[in-house]
C-alpha positions in Angstrom: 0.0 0.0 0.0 1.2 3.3 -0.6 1.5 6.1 1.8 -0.7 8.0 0.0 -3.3 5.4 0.3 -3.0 4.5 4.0 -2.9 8.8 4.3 -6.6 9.0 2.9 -7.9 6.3 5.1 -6.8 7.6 7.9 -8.4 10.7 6.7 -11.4 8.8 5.9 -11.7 7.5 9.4 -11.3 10.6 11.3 -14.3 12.3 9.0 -16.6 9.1 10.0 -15.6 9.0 13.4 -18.5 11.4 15.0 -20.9 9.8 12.7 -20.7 6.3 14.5 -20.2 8.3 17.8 -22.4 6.6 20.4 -25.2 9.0 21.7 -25.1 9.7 25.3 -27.8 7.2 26.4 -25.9 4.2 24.5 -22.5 5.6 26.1 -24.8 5.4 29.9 -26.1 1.7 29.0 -22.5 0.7 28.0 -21.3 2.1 31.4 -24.4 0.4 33.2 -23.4 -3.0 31.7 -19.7 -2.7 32.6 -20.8 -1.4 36.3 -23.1 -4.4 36.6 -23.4 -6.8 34.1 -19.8 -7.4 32.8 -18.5 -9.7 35.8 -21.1 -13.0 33.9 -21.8 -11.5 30.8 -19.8 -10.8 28.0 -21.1 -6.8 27.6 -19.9 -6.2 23.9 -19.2 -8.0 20.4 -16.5 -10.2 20.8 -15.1 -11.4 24.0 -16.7 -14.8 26.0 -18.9 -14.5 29.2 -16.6 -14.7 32.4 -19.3 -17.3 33.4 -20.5 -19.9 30.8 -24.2 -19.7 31.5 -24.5 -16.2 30.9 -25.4 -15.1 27.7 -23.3 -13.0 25.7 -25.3 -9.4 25.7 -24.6 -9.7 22.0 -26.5 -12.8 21.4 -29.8 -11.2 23.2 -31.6 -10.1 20.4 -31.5 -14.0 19.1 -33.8 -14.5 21.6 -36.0 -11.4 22.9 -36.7 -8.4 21.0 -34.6 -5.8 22.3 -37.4 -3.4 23.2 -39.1 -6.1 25.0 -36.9 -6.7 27.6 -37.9 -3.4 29.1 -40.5 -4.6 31.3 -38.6 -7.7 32.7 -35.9 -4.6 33.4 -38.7 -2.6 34.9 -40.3 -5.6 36.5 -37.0 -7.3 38.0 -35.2 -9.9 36.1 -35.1 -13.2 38.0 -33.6 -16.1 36.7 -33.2 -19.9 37.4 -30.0 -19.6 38.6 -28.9 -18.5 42.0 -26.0 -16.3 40.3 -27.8 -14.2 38.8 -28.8 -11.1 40.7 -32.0 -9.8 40.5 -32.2 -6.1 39.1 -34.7 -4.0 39.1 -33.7 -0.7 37.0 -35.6 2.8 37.0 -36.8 4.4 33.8 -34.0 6.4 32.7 -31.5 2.8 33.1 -34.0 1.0 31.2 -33.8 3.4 28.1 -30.3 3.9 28.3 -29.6 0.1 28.8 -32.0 -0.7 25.9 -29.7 2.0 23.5 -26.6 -0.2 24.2 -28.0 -3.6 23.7 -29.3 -2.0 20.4 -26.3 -1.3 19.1 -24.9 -4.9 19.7 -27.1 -6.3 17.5 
């Protein structure tokens, strides 16, 4: 490649950059999901779950319709298992939590 060529991509990539910028409530929802999620699940597109049995965030829409899961946010999530916590998250987490799963689809 020339350095011409590896110039105007790196052009290229700073001119994109603010257009894939993640908005503010994805950027909160990311922070919620490292904060609280992040120590079972894996919280973004490529790494494993620390624990086996918890699904990969990025997998979620596979099984649930993102917007869906806001009333099992709202409502508590309980599972089978006694390592999983049980949340319950307010309005504002549920929105912003919502925004990052979307983005992981």
């Amino acid at each position: 490649m020339t350095r011409h060529f590896l110039y105007q991509v790196a052009i290229a990539a700073v001119l994109i950059a603010p257009a894939v910028a993640a908005s503010p409530a994805e950027q909160r929802g990311k922070a919620f999901a490292l904060n609280n999620c992040a120590k079972c699940h894996s919280v973004d597109r490529v790494t494993q779950s620390p624990l086996k049995i918890a699904p990969p965030f990025r997998t979620l829409h596979e099984r649930y319709r993102i917007e869906t899961l806001a009333e099992a946010f709202a409502e508590g999530i309980y599972t089978g298992h006694p390592t999983m916590p049980a949340f319950q998250l307010e309005a504002d987490q549920i929105n912003d939590l919502l925004a990052y799963l979307k983005t992981l689809e």
